[in-house]
N, C-alpha and C positions, 0 to 999 in steps of 0.2 A: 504494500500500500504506500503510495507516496506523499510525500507533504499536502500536497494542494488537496488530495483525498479528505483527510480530516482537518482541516482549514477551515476557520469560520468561509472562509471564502476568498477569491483571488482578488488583485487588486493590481493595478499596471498603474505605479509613478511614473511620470514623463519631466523630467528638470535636465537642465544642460549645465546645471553646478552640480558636482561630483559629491560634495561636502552637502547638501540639501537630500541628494538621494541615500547617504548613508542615516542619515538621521532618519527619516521617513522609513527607511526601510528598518530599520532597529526597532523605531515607535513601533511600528505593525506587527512584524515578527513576534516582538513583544505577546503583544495583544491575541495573537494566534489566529493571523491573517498569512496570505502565502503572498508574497511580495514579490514581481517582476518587474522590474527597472529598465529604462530608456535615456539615452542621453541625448538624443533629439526626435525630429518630429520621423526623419526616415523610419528609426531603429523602432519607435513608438507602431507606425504601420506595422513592421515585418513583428514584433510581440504580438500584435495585437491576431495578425494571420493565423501564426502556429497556434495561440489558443487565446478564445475570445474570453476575457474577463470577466468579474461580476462586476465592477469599478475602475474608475478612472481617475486619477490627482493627477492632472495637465496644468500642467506651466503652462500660465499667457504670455508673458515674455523670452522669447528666447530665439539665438540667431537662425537664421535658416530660415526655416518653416516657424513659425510661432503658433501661441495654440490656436487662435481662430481655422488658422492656415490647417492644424493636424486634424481637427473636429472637420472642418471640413470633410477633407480626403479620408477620414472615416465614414463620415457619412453616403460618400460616394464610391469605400470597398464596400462598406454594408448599409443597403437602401433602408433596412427595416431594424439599424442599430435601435439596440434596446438597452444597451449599459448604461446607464447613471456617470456624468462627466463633470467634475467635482474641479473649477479652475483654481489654481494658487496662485496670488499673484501680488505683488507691494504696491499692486497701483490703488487706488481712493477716489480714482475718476467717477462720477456720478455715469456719463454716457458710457464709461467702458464698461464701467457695469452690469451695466444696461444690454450693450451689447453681448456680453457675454450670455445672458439669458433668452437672448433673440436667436442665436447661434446654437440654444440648445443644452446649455448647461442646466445641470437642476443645484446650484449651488456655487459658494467660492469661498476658498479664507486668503483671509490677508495673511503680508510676511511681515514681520514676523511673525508667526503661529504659536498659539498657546497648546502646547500637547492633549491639557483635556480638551480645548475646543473641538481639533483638529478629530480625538480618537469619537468624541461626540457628535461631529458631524459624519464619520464614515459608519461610525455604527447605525446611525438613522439611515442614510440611502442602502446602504446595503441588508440592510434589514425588509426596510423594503423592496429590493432588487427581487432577493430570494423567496420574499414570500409572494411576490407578487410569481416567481416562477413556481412557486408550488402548486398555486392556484390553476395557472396556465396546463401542469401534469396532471392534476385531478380532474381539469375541463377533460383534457385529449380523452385521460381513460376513463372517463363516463360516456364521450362519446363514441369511444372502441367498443363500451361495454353495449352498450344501445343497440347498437350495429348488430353484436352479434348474436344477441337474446332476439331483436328481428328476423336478424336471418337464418338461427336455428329453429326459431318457432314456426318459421313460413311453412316447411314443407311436411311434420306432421297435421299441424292444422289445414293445409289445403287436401290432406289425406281424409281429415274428417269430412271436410265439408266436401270433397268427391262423392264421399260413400253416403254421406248422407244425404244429400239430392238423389243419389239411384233409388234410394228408399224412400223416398217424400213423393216421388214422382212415378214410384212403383214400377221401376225403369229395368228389373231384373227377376229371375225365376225365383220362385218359390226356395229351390234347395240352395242358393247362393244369399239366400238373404244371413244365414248364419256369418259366412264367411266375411258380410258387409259390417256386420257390427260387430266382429272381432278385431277386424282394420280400425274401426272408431272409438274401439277400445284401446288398443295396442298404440297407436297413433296419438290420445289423449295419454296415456301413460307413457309414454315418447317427449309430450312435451310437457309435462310436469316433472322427469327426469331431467332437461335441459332446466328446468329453472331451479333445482335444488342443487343441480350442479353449480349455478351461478352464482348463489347464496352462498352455498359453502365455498366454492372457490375464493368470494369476497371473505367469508370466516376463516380462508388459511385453513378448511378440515377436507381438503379434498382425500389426502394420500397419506399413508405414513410414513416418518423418514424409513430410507434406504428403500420404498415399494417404486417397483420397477412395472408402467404400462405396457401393456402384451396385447394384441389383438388376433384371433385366428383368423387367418386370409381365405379361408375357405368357408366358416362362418358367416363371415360379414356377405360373403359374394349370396351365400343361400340368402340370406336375412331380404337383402336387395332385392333378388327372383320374387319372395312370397312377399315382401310390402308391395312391391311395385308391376307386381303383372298381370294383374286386373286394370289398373289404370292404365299401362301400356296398348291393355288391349282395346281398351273406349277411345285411344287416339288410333287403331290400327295398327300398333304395332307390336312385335314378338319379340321375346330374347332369350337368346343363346347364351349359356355358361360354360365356360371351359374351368374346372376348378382346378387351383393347386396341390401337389401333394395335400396331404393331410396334416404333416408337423410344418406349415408354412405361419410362423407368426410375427408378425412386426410389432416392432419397440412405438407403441402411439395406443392413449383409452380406445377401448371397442369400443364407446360412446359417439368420440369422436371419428374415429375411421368410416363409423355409418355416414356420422351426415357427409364426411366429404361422398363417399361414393351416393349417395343422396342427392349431391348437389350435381351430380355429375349422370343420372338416371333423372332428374327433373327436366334438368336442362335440353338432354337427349328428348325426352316426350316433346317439350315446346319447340324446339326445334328442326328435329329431324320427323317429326309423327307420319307413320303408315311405312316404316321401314324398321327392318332386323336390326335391333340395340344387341353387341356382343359383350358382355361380362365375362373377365380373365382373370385368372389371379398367375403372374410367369415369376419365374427369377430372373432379377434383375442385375445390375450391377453386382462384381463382385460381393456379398455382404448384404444385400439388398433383395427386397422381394416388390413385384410392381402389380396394381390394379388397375387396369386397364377397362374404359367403356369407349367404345367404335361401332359409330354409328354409320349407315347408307343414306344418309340427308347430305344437302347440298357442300356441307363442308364450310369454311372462310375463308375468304379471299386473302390474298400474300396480303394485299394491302391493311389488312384491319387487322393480321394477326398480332399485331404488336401493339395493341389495343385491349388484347382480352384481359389481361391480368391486369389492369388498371381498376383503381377503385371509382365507382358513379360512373363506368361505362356500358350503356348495352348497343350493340351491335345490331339491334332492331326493336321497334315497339313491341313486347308482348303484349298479349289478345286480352289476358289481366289484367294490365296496367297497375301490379303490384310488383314487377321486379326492381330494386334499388338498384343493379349492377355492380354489390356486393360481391357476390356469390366468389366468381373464380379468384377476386383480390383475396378473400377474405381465407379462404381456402389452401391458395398458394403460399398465404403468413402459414398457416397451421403447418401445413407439411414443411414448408422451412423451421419452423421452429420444432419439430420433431425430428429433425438431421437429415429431410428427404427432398424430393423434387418432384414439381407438377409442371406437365409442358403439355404443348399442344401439337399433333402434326398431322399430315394430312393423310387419310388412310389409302393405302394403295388399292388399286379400284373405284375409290371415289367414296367418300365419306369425309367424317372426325374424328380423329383418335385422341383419345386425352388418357394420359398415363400420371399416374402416381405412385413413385418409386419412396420406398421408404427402408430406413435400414431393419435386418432383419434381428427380431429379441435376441436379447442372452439368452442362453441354456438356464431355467427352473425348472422346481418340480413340475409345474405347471406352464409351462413356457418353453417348450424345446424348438429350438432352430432347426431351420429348412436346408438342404442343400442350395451351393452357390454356384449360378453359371448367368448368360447372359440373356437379357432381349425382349422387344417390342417386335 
């Protein structure tokens, strides 16, 4: 762990007197600040490059560049500068003052400086620097968390509300109506599973130390066939399973491996419907086992392929008019963060192919590894 790790926070002096930065820099050290120093306005840029600060004590006077001159060309490496830029300075001018606040500074002391002044005004901006960026992290992950409670809840819920229109509108045989509201079941306990997972994940009770996620790849591929092959079939279309061995298990929750192959069986219905959906599970890279869904719909164009993994994009209106364009961003984090890969390519013959490669468990009792060879 290194200094600036457990540092109240970093702080980049900028003075062109040698004997000013050692003082300043002692004061702070002191204090249990992490201090990087600048002896003008160039060497202030290139600090500022290799890493952005919490704070700023710029000298306004000084040869060269002076600060007006560095806050500038700060502002113009970084459009959306967000540090707190705290001027030092012996001048008393009413208008330079002035300008200095017009320029951007949220403060300034005079020189000579009183050390409590000095450690009093950086403890206030950078108090607020930080808290104001914690705020900013609890925004992001509230709204990562939003995103993904929507868009794990979408597809067992739209599973209910399938099966249950076939039944409202009396839309199926007599001996299938069982099967319809065991989907509306399973599918309702599907998505009250995704929200206690979310709750405890927020509780830190999801797993206990040293438990290791396992999913059986041949499992999940069944699980996929019996949720989804009635609805495939009300768009026209069929699907093929090629399963892996039997000991094929990947290191990622069975929870989660569903929705991705989920997201990846929705998508196949809305897109490709009235054509052969094929579910695989192959070995993959060395070390690795892949799921695979390949579809005989129209495919995408080289042009938009480098589009699909983007987050709020879809590739065409759905007929719902409830897709966020979530799904493959959201998807492609999960299997990156589980040590794997989701790509797209185009299937030979004409189709979609979208694979997810993921590294294969460790050997448990309950967890044994697959054999390793290659390929899609």
């Amino acid at each position: 762990m290194t200094s600036a790790d457990t540092a109240l926070g970093q702080i980049l002096v900028v003075d062109d007197q040698s004997a000013n930065l050692r003082v300043v820099n002692s004061l702070l050290t002191r204090e249990g600040y992490c201090v990087i120093t600048a002896a003008n306005g160039d060497e202030a840029l290139a600090r500022y490059a290799e890493s952005v600060p919490d704070m700023i004590l710029l000298d306004m006077m000084m040869p060269g560049m002076d600060g007006f001159e560095v806050l500038a060309a700060l502002r113009e490496q970084d459009p959306s500068l967000q540090v707190p830029v705290v001027f030092v300075t012996a001048a008393h001018d009413r208008d330079l003052l002035l300008r200095a606040f017009d320029a951007g500074a949220v403060d300034y002391v005079t020189k000579p400086f009183l050390p409590e002044e000095l450690l009093a005004r950086v403890n206030a901006h950078i108090g607020l620097k930080l808290t104001r960026d914690r705020l900013e992290r609890v925004a992001h992950e509230r709204t990562e968390l939003v995103s993904l409670v929507a868009h794990d809840l979408k597809n067992p819920l739209s599973s209910v509300l399938f099966a249950s229109d076939i039944l409202i509108h009396d839309g199926c045989k007599p001996e299938r109506v069982p099967r319809y509201l065991q989907m509306i079941h399973e599918s309702a306990d599907d998505a009250l599973g995704y929200i206690r997972h979310y709750l405890e994940t927020r509780a830190g009770t999801t797993s206990q130390p040293g438990e290791q996620a396992c999913a059986n790849l041949g499992d999940t591929l069944r699980w996929l066939v019996q949720r989804y092959e009635i609805q495939l079939e009300a768009v026209g279309s069929q699907v093929r399973m090629s399963e892996p061995p039997a000991d094929a298990h990947v290191a990622i929750d069975e929870r989660v491996l569903r929705q991705l192959g989920e997201n990846l069986v929705t998508n196949a219905m809305k897109y490709a419907p009235g054509t052969e959906l094929e579910l695989a599970g192959r070995p993959g890279a060395n070390g690795f086992w892949q799921l695979i869904a390949a579809d005989r719909g129209p495919g995408i164009a080289k042009s938009l392929q480098r589009e699909l993994f983007k987050p709020f994009t879809r590739l065409q209106q759905p007929e719902d008019g409830i897709s966020s364009g979530l799904g493959l961003s959201l998807a492609k984090q999960i299997v990156a963060n589980a040590g794997g890969h989701l790509w797209y390519e185009d299937r030979e013959g004409g189709g979609a192919c979208f694979v997810i490669e993921l590294p294969e468990a460790a050997a448990t009792a309950d967890c044994e590894p697959g054999p390793q060879s290659a390929a899609c």
